[in-house]
VEXNU-965418 format. One line per 5 residues: number of its first residue (from 1); their letters; for each residue x, y, z of N, C-alpha, C, CB. Coordinates in nm, 3 decimals, decimal comma, always signed. Last residue first. Glycine has a CB too. Layout:
NUM = A = X:Y:Z:X:Y:Z:X:Y:Z:X:Y:Z | ...
END
This chain:
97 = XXXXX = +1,119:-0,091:-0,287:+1,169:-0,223:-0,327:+1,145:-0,171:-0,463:+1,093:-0,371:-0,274 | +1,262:+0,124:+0,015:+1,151:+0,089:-0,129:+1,232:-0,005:-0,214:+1,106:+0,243:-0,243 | +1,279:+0,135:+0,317:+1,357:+0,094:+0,229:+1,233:+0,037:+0,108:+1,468:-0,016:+0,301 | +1,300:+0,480:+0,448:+1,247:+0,333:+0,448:+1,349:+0,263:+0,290:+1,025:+0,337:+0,423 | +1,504:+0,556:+0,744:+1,471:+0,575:+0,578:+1,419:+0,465:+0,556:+1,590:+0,599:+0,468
92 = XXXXX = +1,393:+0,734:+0,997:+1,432:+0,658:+0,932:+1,388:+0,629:+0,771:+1,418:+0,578:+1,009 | +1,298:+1,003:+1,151:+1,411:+1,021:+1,096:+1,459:+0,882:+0,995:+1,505:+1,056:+1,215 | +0,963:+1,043:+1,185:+1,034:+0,982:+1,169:+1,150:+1,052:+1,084:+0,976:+0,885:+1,135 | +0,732:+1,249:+1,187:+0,729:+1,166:+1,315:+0,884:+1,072:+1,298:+0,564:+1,053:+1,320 | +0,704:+1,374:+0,918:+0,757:+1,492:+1,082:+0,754:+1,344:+1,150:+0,601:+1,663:+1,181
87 = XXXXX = +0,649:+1,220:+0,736:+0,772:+1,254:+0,750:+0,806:+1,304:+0,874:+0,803:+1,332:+0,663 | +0,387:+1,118:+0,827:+0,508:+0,993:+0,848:+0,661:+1,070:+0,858:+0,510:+0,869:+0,689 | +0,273:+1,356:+0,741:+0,250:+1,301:+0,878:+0,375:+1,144:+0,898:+0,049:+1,252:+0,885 | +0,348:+1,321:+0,500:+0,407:+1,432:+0,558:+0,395:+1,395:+0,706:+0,338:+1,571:+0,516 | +0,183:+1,104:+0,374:+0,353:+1,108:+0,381:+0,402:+1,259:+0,456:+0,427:+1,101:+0,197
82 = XXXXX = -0,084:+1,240:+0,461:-0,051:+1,106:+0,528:+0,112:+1,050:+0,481:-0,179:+0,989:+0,475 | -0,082:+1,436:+0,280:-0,114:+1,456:+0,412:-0,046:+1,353:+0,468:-0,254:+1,461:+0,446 | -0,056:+1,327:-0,046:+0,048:+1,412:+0,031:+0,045:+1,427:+0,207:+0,028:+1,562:-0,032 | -0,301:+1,178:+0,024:-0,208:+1,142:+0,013:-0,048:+1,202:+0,042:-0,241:+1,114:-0,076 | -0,533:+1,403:+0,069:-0,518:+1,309:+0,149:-0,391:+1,186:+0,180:-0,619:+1,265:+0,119
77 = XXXXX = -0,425:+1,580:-0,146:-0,426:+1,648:-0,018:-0,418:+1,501:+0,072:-0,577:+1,759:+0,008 | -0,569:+1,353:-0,371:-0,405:+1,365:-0,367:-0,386:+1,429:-0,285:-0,326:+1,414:-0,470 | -0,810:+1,122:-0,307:-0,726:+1,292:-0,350:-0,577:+1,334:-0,288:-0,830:+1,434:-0,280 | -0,836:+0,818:-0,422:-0,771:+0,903:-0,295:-0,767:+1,057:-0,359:-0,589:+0,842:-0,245 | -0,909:+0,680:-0,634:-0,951:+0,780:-0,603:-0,944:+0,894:-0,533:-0,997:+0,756:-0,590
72 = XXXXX = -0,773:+0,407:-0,663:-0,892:+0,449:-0,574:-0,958:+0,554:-0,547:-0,875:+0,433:-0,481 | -0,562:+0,465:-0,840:-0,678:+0,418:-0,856:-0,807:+0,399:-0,818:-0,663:+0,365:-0,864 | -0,440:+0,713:-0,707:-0,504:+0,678:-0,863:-0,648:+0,599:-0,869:-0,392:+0,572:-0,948 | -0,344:+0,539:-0,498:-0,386:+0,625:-0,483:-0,503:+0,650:-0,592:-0,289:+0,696:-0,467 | -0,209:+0,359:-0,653:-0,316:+0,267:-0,588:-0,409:+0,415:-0,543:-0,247:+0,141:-0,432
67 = XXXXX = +0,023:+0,529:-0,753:-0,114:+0,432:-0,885:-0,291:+0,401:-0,754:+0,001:+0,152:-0,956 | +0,119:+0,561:-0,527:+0,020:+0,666:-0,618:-0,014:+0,619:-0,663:+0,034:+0,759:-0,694 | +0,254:+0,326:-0,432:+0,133:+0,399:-0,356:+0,034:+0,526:-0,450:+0,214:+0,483:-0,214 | +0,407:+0,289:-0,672:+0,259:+0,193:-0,650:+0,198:+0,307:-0,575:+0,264:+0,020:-0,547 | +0,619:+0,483:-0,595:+0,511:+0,477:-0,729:+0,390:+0,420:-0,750:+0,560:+0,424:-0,825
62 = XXXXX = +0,691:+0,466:-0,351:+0,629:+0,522:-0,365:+0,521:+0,551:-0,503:+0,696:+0,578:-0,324 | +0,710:+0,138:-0,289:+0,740:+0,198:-0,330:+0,646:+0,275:-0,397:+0,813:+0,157:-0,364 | +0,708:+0,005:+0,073:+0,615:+0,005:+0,020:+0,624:+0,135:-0,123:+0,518:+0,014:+0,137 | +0,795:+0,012:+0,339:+0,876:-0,006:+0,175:+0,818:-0,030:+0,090:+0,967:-0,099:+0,144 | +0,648:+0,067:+0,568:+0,692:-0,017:+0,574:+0,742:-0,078:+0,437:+0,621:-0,068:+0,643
57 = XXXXX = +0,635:+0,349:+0,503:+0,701:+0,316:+0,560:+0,784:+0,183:+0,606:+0,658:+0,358:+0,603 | +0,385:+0,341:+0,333:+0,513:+0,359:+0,311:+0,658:+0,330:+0,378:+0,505:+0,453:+0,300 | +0,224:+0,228:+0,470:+0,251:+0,185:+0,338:+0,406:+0,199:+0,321:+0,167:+0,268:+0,232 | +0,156:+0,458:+0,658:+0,242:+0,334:+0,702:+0,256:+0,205:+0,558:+0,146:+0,256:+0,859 | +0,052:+0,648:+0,462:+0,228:+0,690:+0,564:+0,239:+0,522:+0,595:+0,215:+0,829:+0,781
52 = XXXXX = -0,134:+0,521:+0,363:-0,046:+0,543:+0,264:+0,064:+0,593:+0,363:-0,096:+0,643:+0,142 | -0,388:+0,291:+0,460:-0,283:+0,355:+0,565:-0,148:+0,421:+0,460:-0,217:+0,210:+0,691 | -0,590:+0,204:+0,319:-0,551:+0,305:+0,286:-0,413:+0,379:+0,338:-0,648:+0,362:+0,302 | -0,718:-0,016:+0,456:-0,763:+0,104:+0,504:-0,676:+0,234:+0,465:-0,773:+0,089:+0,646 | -0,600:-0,241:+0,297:-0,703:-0,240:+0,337:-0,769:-0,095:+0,373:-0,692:-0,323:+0,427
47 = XXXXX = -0,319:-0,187:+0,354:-0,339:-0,173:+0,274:-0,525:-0,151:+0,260:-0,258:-0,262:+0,222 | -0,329:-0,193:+0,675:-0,291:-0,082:+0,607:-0,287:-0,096:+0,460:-0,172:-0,041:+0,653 | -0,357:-0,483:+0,678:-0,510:-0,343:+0,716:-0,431:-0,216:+0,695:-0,594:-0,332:+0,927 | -0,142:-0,615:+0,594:-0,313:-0,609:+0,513:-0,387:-0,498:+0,585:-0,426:-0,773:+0,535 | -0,014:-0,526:+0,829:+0,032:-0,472:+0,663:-0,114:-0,525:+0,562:+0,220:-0,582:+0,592
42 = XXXXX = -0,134:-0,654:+1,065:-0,090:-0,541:+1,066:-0,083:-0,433:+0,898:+0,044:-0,579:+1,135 | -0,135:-0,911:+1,012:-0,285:-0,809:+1,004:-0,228:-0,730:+0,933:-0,363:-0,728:+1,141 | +0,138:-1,022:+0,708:+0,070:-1,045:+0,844:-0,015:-0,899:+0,839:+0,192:-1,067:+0,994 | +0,111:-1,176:+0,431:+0,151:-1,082:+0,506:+0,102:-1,094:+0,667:+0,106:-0,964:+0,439 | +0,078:-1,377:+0,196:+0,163:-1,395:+0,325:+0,191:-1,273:+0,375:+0,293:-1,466:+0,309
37 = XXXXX = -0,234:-1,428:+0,080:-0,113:-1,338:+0,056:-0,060:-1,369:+0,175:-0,132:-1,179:+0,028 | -0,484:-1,461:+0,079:-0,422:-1,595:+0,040:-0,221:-1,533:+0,035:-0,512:-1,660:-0,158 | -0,664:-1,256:+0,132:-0,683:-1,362:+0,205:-0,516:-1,480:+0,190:-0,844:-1,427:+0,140 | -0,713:-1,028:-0,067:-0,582:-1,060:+0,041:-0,583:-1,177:+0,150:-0,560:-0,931:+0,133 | -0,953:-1,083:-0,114:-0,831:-1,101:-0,187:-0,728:-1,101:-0,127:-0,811:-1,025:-0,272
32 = XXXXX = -1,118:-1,061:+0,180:-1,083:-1,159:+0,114:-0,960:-1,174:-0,078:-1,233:-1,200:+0,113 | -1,027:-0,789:+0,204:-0,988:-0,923:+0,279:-0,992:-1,046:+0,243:-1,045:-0,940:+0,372 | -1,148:-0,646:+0,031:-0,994:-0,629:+0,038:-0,963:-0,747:+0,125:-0,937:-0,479:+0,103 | -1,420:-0,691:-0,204:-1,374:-0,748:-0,059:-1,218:-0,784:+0,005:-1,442:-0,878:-0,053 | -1,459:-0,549:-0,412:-1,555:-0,625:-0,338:-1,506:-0,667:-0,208:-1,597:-0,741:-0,411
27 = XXXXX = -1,168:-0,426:-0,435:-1,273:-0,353:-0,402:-1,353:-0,377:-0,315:-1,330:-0,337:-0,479 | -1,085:-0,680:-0,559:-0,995:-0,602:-0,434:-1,136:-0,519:-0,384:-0,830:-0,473:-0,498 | -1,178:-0,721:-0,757:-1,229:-0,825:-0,653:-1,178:-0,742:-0,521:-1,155:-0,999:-0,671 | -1,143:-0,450:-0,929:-1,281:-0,495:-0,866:-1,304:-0,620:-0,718:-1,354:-0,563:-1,004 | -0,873:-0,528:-0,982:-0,896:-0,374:-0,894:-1,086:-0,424:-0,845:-0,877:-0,170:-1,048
22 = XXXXX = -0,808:-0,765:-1,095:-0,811:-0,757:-0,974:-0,836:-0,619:-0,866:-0,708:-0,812:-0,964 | -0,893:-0,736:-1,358:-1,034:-0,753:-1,277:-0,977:-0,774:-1,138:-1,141:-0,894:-1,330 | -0,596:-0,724:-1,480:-0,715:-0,798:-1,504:-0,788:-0,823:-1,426:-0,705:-0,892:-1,546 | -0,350:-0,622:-1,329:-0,396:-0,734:-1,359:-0,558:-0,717:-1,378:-0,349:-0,829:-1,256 | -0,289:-0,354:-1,174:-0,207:-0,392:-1,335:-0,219:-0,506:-1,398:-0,061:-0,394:-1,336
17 = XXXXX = -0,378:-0,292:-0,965:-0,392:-0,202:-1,007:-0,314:-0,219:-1,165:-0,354:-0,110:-0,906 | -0,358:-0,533:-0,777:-0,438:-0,468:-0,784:-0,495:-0,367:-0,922:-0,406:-0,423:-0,688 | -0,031:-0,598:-0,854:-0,180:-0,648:-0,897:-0,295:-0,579:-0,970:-0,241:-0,680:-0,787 | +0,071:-0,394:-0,690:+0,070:-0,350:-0,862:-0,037:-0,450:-0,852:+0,225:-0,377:-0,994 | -0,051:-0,420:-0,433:-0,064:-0,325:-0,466:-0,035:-0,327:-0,627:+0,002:-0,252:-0,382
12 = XXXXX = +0,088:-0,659:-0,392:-0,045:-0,644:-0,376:-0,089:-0,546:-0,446:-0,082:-0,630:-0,258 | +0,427:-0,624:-0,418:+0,276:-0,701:-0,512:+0,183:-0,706:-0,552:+0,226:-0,757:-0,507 | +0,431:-0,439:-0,192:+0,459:-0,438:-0,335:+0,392:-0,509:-0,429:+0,571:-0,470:-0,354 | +0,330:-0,648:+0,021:+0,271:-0,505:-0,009:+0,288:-0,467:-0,150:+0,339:-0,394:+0,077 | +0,572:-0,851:-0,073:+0,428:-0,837:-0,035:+0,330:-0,742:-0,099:+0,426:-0,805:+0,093
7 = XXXXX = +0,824:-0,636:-0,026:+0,777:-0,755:-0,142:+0,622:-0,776:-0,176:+0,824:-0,908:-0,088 | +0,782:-0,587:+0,264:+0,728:-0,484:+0,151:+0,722:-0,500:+0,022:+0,788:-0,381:+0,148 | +0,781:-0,880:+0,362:+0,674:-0,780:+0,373:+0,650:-0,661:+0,278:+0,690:-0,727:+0,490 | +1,059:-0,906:+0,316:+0,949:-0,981:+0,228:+0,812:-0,885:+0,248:+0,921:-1,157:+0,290 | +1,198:-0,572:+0,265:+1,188:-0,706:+0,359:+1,088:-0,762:+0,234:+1,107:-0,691:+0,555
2 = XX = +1,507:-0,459:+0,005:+1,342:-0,482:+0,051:+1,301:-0,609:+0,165:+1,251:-0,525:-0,099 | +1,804:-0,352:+0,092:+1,728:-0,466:+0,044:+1,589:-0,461:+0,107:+1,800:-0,600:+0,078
END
């Protein structure tokens, strides 16, 4: 079962990337769209700064993380990089919502 947090994250992330002008406000200012969201720092500044291993980790399902990837542009070396760096450091399974 997904925590609320990766509920959250989960959200944020399709929004972003499946509602109507929310990929621009996100853009203009990831803090303030995420202003009104119940997450705590920690999971807004990894969305905020891209953090795609700790995205993930914290259940964050891998399909959003590519759209959001997608959408931002990320190159995909930088994305594969940052789930490989989560894979060698950890034996736990996350739990995707």
């Amino acid at each position: 079962m997904p925590s609320t947090e990766a509920y959250w994250m989960n959200r944020v992330l399709y929004d972003i990337h499946h509602v109507d002008s929310h990929l621009q406000r996100y853009k203009a200012d990831p803090d303030t769209y995420m202003a009104e969201v119940p997450l705590a720092a920690p999971m807004k500044a990894a969305i905020r700064d891209n953090d795609i291993g700790a995205m993930y980790l914290a259940g964050v399902n891998p399909l959003l993380l590519r759209a959001h990837c997608l959408g931002l542009q990320i190159p995909e070396s930088m994305f594969v990089a940052s789930l490989r760096a989560v894979g060698e450091g950890s034996t736990e399974e996350p739990s995707h919502g």
